[in-house]
PyMOL Python script that loads the backbone (N, CA, C, O; Angstrom):
from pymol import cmd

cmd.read_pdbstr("""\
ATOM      1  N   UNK A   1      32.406 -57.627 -18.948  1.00  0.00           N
ATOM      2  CA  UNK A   1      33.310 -58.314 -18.038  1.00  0.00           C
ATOM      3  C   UNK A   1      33.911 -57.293 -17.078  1.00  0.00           C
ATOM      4  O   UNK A   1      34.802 -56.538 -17.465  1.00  0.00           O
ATOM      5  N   UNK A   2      33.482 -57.261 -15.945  1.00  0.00           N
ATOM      6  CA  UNK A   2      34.057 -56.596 -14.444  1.00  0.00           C
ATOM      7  C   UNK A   2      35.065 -57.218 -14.332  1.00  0.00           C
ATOM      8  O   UNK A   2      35.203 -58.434 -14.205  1.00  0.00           O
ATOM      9  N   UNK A   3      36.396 -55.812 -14.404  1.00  0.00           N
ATOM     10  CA  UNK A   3      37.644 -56.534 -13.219  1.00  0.00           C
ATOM     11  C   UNK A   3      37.634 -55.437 -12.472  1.00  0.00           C
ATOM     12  O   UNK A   3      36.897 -54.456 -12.573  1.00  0.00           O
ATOM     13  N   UNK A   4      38.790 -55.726 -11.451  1.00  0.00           N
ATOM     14  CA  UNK A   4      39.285 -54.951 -10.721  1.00  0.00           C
ATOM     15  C   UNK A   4      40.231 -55.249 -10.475  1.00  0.00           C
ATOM     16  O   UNK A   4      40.447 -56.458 -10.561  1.00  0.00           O
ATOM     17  N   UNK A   5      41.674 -54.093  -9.901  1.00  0.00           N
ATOM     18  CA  UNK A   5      43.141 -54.769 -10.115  1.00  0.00           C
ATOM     19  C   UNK A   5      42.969 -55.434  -8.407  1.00  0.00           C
ATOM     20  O   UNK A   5      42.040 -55.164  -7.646  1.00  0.00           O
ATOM     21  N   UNK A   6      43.742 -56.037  -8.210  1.00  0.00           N
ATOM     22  CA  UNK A   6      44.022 -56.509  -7.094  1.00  0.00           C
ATOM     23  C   UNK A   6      45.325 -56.938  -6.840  1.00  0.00           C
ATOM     24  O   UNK A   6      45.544 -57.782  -5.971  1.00  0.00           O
ATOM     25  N   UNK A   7      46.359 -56.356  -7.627  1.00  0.00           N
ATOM     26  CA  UNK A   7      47.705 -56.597  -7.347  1.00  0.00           C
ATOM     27  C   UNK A   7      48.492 -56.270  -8.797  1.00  0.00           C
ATOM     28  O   UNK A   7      48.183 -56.433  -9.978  1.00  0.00           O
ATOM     29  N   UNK A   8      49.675 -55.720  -8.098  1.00  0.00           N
ATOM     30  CA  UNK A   8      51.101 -55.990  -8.939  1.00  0.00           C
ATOM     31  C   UNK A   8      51.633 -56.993  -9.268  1.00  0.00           C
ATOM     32  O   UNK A   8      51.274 -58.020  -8.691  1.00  0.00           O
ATOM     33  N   UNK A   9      52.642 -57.076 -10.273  1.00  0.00           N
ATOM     34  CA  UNK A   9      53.711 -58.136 -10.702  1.00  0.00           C
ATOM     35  C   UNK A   9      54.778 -58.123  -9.705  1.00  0.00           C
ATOM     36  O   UNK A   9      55.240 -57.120 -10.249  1.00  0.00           O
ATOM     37  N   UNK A  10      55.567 -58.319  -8.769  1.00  0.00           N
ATOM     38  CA  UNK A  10      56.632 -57.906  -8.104  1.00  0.00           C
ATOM     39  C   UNK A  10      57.849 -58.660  -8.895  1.00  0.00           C
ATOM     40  O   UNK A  10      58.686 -57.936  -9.435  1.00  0.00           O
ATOM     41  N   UNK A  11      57.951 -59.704  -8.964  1.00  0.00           N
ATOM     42  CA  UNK A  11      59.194 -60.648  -9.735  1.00  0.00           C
ATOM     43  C   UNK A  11      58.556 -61.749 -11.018  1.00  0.00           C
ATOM     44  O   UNK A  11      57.347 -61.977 -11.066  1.00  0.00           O
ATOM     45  N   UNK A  12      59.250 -62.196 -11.731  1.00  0.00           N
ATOM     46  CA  UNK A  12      59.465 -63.281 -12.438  1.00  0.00           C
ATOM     47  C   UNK A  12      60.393 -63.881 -12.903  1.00  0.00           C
ATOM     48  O   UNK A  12      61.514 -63.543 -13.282  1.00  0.00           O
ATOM     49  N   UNK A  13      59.673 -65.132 -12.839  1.00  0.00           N
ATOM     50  CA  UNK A  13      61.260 -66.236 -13.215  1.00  0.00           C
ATOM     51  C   UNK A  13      61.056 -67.020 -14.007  1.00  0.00           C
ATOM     52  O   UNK A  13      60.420 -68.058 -13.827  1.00  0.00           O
ATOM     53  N   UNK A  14      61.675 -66.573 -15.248  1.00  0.00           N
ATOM     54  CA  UNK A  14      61.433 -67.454 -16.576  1.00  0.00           C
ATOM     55  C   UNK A  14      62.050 -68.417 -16.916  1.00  0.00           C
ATOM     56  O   UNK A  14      62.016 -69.026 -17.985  1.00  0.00           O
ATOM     57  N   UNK A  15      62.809 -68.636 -15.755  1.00  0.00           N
ATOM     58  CA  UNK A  15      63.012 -70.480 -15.997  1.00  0.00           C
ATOM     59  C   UNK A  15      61.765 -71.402 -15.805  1.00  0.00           C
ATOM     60  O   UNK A  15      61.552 -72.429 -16.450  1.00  0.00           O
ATOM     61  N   UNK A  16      60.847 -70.799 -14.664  1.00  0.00           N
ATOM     62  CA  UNK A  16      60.096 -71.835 -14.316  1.00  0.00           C
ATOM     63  C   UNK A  16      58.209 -71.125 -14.623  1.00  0.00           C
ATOM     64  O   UNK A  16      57.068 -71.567 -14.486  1.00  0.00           O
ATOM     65  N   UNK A  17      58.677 -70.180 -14.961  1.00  0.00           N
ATOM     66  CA  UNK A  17      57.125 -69.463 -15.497  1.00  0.00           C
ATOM     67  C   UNK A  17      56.523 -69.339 -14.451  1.00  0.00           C
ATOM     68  O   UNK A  17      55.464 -69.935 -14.256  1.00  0.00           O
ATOM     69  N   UNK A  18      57.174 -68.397 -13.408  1.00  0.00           N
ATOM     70  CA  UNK A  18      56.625 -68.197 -12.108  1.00  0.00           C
ATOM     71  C   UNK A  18      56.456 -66.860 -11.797  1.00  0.00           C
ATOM     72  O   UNK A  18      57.446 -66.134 -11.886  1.00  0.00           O
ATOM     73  N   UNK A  19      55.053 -66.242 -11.336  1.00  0.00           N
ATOM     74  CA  UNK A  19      55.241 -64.845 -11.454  1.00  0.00           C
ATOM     75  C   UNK A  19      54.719 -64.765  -9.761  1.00  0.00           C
ATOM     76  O   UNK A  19      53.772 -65.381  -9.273  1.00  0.00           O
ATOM     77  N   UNK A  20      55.705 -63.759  -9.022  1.00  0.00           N
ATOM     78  CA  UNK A  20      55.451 -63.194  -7.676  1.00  0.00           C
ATOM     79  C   UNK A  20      54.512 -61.861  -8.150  1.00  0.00           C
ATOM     80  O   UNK A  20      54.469 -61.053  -9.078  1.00  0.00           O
ATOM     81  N   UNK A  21      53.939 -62.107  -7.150  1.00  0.00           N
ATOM     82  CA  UNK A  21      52.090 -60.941  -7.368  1.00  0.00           C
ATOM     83  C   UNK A  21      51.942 -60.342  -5.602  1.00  0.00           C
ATOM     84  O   UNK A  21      51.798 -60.939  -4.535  1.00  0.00           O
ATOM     85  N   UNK A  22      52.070 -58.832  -5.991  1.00  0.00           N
ATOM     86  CA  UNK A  22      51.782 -58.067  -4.308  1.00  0.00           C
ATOM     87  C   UNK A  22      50.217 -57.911  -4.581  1.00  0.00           C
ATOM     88  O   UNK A  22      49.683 -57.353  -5.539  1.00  0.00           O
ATOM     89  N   UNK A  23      49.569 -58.601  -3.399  1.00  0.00           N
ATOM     90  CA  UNK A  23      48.212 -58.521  -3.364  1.00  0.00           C
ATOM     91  C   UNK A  23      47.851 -57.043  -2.688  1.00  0.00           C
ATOM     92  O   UNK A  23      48.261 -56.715  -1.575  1.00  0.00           O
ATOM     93  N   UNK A  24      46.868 -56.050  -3.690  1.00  0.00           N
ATOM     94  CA  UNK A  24      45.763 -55.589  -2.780  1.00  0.00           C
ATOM     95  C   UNK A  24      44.382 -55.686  -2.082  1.00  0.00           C
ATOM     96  O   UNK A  24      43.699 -54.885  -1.443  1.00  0.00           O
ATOM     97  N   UNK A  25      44.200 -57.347  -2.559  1.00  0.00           N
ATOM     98  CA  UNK A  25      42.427 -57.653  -1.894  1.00  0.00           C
ATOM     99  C   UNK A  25      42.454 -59.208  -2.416  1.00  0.00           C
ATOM    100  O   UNK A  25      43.247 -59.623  -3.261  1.00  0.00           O
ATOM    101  N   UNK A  26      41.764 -59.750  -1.968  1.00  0.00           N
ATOM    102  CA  UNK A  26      41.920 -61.272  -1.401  1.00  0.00           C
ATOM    103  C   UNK A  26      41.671 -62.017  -3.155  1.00  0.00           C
ATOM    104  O   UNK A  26      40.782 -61.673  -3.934  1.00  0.00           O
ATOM    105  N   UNK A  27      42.645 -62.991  -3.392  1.00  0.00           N
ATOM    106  CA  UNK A  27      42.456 -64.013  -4.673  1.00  0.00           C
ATOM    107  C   UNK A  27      42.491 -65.561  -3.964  1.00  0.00           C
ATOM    108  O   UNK A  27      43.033 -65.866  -2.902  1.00  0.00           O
ATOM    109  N   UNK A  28      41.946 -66.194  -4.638  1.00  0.00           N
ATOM    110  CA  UNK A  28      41.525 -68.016  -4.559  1.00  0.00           C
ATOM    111  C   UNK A  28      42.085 -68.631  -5.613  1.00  0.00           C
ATOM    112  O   UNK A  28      42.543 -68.143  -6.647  1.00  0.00           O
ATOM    113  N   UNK A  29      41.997 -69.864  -5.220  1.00  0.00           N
ATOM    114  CA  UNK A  29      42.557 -70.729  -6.343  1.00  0.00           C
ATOM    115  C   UNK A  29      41.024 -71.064  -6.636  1.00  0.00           C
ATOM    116  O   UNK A  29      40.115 -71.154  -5.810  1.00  0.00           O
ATOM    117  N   UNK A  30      40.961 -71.237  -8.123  1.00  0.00           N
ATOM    118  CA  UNK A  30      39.810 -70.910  -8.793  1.00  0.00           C
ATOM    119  C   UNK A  30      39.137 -69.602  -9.642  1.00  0.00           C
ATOM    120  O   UNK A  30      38.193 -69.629 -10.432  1.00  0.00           O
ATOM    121  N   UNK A  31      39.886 -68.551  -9.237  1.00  0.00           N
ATOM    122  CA  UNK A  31      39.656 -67.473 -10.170  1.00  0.00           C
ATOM    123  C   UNK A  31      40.655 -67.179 -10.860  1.00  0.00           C
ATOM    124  O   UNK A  31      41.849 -67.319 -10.594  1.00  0.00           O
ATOM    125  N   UNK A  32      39.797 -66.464 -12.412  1.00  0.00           N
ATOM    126  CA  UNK A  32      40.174 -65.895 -13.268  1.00  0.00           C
ATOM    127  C   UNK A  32      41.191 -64.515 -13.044  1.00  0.00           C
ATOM    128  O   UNK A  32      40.894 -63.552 -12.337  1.00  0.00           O
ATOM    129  N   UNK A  33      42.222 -64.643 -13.681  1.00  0.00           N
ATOM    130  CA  UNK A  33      43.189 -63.390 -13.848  1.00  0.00           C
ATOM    131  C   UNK A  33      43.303 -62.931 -14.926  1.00  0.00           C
ATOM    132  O   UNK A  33      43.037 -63.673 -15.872  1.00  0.00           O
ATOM    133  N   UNK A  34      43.769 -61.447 -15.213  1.00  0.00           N
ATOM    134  CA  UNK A  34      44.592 -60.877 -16.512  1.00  0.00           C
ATOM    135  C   UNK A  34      45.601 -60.204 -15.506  1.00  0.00           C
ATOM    136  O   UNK A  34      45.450 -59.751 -14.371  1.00  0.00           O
ATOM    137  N   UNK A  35      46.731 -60.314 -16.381  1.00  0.00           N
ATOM    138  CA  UNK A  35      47.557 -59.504 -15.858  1.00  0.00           C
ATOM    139  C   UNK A  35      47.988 -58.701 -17.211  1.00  0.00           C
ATOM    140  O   UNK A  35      48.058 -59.192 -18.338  1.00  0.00           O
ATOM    141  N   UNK A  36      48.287 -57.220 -16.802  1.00  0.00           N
ATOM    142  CA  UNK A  36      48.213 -56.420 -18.218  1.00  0.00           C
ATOM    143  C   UNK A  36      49.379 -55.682 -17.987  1.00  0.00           C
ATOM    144  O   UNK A  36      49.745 -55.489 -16.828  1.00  0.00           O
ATOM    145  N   UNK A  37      49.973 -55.268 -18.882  1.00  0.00           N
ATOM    146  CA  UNK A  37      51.517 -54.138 -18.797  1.00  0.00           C
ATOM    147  C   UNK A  37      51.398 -53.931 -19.896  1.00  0.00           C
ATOM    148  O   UNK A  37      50.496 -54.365 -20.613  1.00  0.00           O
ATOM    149  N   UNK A  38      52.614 -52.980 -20.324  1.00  0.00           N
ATOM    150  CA  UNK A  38      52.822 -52.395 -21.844  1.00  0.00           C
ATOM    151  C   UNK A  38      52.883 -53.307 -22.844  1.00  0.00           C
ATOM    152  O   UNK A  38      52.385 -53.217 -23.966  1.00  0.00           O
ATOM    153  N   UNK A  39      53.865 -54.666 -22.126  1.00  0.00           N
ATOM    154  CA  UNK A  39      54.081 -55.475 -23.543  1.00  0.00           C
ATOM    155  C   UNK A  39      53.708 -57.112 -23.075  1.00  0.00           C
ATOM    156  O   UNK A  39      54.172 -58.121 -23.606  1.00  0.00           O
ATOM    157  N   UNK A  40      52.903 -57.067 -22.123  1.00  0.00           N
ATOM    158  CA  UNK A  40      51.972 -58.223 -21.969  1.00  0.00           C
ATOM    159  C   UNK A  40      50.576 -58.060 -21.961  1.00  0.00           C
ATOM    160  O   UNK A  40      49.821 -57.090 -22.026  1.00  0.00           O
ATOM    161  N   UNK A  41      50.412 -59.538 -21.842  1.00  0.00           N
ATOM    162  CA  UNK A  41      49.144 -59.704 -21.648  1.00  0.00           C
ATOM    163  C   UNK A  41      48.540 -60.957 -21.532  1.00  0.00           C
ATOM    164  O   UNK A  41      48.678 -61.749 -22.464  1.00  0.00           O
ATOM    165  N   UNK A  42      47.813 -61.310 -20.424  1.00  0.00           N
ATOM    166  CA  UNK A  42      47.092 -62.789 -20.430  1.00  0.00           C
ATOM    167  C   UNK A  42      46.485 -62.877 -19.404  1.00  0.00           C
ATOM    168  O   UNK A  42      46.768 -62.292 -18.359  1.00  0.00           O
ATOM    169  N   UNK A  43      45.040 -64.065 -19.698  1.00  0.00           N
ATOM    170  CA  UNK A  43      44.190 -64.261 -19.184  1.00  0.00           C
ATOM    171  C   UNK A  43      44.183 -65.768 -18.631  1.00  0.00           C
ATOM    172  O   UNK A  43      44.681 -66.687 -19.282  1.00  0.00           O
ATOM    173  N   UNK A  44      43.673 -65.920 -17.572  1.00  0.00           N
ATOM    174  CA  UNK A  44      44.199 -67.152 -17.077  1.00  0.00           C
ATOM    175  C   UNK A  44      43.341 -67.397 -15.453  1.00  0.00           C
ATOM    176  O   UNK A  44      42.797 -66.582 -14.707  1.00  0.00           O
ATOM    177  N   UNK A  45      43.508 -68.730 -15.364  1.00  0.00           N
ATOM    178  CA  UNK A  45      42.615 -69.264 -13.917  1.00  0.00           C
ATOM    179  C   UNK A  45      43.628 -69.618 -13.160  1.00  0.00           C
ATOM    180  O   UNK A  45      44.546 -70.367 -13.495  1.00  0.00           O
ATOM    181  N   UNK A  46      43.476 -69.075 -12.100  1.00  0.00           N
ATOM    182  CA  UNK A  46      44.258 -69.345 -10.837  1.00  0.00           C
ATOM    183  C   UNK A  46      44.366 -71.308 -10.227  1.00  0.00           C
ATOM    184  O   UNK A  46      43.733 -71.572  -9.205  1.00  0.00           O
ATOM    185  N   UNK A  47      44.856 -72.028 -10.658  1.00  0.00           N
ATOM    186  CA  UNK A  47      45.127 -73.202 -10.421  1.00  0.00           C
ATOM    187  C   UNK A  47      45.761 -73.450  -9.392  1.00  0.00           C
ATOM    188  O   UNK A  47      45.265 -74.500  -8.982  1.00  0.00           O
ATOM    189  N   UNK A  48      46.532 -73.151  -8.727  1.00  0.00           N
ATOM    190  CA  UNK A  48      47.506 -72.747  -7.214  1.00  0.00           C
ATOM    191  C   UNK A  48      48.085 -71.748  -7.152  1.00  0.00           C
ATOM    192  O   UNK A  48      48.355 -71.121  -8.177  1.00  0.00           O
ATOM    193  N   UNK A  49      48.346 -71.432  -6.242  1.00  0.00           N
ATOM    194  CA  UNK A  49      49.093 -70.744  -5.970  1.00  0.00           C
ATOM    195  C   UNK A  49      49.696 -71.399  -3.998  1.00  0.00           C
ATOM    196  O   UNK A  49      49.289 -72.209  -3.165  1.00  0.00           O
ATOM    197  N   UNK A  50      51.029 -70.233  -4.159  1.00  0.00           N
ATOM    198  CA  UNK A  50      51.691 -70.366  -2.788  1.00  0.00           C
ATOM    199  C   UNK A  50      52.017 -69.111  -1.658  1.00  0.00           C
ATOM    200  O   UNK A  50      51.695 -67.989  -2.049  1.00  0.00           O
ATOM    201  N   UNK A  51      52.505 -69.189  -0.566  1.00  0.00           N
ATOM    202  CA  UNK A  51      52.809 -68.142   0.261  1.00  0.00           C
ATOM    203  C   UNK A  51      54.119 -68.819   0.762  1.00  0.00           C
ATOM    204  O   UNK A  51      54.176 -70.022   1.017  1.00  0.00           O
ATOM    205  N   UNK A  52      55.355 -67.804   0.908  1.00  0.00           N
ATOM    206  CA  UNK A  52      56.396 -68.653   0.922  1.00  0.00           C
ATOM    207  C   UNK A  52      56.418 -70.293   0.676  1.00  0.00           C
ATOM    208  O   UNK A  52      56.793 -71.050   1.572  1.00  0.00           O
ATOM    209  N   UNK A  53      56.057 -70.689  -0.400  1.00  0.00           N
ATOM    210  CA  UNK A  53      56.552 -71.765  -1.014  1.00  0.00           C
ATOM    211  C   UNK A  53      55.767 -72.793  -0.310  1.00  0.00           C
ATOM    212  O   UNK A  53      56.085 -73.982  -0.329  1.00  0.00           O
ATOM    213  N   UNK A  54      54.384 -72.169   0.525  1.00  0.00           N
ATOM    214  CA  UNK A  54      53.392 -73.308   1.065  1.00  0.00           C
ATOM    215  C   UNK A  54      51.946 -73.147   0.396  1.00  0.00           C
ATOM    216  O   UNK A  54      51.208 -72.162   0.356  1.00  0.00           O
ATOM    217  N   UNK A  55      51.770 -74.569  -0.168  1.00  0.00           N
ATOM    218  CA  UNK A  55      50.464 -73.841  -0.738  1.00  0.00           C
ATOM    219  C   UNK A  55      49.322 -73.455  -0.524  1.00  0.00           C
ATOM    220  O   UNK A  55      48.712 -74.318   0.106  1.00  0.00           O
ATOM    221  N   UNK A  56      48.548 -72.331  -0.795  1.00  0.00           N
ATOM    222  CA  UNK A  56      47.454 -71.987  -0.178  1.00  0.00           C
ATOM    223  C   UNK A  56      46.040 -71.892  -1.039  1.00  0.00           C
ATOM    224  O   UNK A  56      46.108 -71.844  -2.267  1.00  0.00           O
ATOM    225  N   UNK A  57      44.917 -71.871  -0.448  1.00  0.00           N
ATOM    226  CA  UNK A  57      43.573 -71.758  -1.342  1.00  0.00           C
ATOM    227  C   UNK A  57      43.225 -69.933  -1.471  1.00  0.00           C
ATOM    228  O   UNK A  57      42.466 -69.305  -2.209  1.00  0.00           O
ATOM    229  N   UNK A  58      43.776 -69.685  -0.839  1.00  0.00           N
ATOM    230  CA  UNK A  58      43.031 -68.478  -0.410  1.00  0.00           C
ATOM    231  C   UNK A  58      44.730 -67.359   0.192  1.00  0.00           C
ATOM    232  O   UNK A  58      45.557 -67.565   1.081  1.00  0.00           O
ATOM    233  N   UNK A  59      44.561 -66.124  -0.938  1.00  0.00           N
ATOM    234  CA  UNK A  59      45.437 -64.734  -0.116  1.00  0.00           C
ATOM    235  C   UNK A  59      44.649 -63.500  -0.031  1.00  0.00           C
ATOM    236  O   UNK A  59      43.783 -63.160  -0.837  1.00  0.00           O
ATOM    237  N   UNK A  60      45.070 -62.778   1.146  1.00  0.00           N
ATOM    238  CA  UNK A  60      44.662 -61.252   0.836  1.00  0.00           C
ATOM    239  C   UNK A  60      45.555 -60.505   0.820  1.00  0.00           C
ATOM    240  O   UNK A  60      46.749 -60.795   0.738  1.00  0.00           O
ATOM    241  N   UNK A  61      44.938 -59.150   0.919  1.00  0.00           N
ATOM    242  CA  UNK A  61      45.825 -57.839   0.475  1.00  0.00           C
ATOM    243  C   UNK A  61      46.850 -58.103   1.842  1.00  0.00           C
ATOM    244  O   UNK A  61      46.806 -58.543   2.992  1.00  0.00           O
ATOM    245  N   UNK A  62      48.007 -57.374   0.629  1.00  0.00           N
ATOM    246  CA  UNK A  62      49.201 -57.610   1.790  1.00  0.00           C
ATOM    247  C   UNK A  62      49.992 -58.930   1.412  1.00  0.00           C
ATOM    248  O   UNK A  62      51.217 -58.967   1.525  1.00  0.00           O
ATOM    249  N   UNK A  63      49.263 -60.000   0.965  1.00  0.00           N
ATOM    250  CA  UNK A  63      50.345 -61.460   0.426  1.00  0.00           C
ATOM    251  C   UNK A  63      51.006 -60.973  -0.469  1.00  0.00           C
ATOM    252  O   UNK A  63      50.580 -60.218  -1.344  1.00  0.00           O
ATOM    253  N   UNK A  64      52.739 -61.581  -0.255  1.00  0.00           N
ATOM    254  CA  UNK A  64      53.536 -61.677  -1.660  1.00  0.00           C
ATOM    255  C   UNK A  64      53.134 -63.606  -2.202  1.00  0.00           C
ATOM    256  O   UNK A  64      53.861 -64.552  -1.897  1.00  0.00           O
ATOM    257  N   UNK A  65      52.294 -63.677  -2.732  1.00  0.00           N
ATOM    258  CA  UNK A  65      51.956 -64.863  -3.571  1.00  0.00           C
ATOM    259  C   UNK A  65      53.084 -65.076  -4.840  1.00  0.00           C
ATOM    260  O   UNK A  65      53.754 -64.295  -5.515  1.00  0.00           O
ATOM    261  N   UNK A  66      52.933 -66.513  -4.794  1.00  0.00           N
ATOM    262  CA  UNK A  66      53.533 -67.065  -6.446  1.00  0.00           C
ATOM    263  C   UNK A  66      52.802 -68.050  -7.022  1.00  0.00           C
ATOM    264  O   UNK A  66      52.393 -69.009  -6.367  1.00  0.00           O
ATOM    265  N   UNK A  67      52.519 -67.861  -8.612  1.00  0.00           N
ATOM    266  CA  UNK A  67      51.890 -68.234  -9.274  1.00  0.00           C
ATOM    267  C   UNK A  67      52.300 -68.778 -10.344  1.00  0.00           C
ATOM    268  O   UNK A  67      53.136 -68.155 -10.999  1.00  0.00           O
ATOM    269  N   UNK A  68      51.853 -70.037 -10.805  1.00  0.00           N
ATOM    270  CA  UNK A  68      52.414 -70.414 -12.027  1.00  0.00           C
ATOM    271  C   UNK A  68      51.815 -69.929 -13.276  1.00  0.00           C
ATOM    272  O   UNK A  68      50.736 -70.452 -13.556  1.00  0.00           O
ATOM    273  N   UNK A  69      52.465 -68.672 -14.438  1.00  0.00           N
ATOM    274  CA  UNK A  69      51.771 -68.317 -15.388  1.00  0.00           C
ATOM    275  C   UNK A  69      52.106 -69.091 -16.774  1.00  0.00           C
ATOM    276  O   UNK A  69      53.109 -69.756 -17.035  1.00  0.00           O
ATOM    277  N   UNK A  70      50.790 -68.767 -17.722  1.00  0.00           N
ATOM    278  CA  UNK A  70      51.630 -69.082 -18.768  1.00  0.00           C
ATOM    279  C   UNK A  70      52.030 -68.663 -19.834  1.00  0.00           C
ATOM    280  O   UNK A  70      51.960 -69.343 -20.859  1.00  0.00           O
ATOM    281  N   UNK A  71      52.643 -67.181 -19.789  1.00  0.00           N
ATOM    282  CA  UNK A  71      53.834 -66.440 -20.702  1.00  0.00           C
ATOM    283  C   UNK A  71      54.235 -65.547 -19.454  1.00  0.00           C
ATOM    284  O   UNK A  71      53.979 -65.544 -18.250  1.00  0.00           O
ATOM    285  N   UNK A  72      55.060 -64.721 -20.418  1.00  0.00           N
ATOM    286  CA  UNK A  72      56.132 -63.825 -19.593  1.00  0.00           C
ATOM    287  C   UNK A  72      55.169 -62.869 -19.203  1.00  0.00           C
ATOM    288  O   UNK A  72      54.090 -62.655 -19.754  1.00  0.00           O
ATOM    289  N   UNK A  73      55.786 -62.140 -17.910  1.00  0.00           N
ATOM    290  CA  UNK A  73      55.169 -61.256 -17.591  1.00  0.00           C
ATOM    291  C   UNK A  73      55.831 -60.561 -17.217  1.00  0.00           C
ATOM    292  O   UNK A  73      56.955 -61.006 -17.448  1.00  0.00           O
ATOM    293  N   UNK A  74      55.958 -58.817 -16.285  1.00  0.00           N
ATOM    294  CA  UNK A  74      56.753 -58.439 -16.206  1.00  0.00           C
ATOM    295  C   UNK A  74      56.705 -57.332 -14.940  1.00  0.00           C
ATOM    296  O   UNK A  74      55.635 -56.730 -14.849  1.00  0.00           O
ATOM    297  N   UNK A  75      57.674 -57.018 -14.018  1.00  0.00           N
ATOM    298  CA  UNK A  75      57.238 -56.191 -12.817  1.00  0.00           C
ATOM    299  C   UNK A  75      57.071 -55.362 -12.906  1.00  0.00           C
ATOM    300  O   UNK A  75      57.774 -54.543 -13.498  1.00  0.00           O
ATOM    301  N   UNK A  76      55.509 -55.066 -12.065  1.00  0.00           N
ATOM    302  CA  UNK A  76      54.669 -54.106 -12.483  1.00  0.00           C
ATOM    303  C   UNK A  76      54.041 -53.654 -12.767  1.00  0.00           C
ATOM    304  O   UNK A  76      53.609 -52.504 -12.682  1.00  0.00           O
ATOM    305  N   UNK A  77      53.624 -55.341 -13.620  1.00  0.00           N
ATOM    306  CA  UNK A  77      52.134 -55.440 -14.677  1.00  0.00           C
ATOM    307  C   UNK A  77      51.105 -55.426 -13.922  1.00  0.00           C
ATOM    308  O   UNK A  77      51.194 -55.906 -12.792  1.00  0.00           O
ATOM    309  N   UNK A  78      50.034 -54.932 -14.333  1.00  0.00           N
ATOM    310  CA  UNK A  78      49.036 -54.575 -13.465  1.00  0.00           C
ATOM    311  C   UNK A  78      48.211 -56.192 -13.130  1.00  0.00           C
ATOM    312  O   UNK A  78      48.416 -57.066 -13.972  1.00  0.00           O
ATOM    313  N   UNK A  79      47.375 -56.519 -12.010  1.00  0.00           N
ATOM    314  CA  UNK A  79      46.968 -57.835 -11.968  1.00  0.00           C
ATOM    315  C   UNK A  79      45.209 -57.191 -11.731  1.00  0.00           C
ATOM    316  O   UNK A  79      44.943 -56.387 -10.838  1.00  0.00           O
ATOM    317  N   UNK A  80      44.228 -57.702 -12.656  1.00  0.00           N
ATOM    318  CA  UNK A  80      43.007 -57.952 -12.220  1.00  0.00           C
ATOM    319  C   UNK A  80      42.627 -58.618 -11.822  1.00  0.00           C
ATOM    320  O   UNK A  80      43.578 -59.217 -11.319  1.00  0.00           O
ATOM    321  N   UNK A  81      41.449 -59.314 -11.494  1.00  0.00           N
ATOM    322  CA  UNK A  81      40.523 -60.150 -11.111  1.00  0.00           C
ATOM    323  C   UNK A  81      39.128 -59.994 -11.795  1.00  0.00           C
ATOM    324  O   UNK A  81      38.181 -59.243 -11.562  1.00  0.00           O
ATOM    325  N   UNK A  82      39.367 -61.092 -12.837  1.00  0.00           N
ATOM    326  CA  UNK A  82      38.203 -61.021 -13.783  1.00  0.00           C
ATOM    327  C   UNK A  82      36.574 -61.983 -13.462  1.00  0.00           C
ATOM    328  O   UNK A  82      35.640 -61.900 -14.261  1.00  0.00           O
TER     329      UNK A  82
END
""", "prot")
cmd.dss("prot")
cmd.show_as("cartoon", "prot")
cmd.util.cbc("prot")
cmd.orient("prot")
């Protein structure tokens, strides 16, 4: 299994299980993620995501995206593309 990171964790908000992600290279709705840190971890398909709070199919490097995950995550955590 090939990843490659393609972004940071920048924020999360565990009221609503929402994690902000600084993109370095383009993600879709439809692909697979891990996002990895010291004391996370999870694997997961990109189902939507947004760009200021509009939703989009498609970000590249350079988007602050938000994503709905499902556990905690934490800023910083590294983001692949699996």
């Amino acid at each position: 299994m090939e990843e490659k990171q393609i972004g940071t964790v920048d924020h999360f908000f565990g009221n609503i299980s929402v994690s902000m992600i600084k993109l370095t290279d383009v993600l879709k709705v439809g692909d697979k993620i891990r996002i990895k840190g010291s004391a996370s971890e999870l694997v997961q398909d990109v189902t939507s995501m947004q760009i200021d709070r509009v939703p989009t199919q498609e970000a590249k490097a350079g988007d602050l995206i938000s994503i709905k995950v499902e556990k905690k995550v934490r800023k910083d955590d590294a983001v692949y593309k699996v």
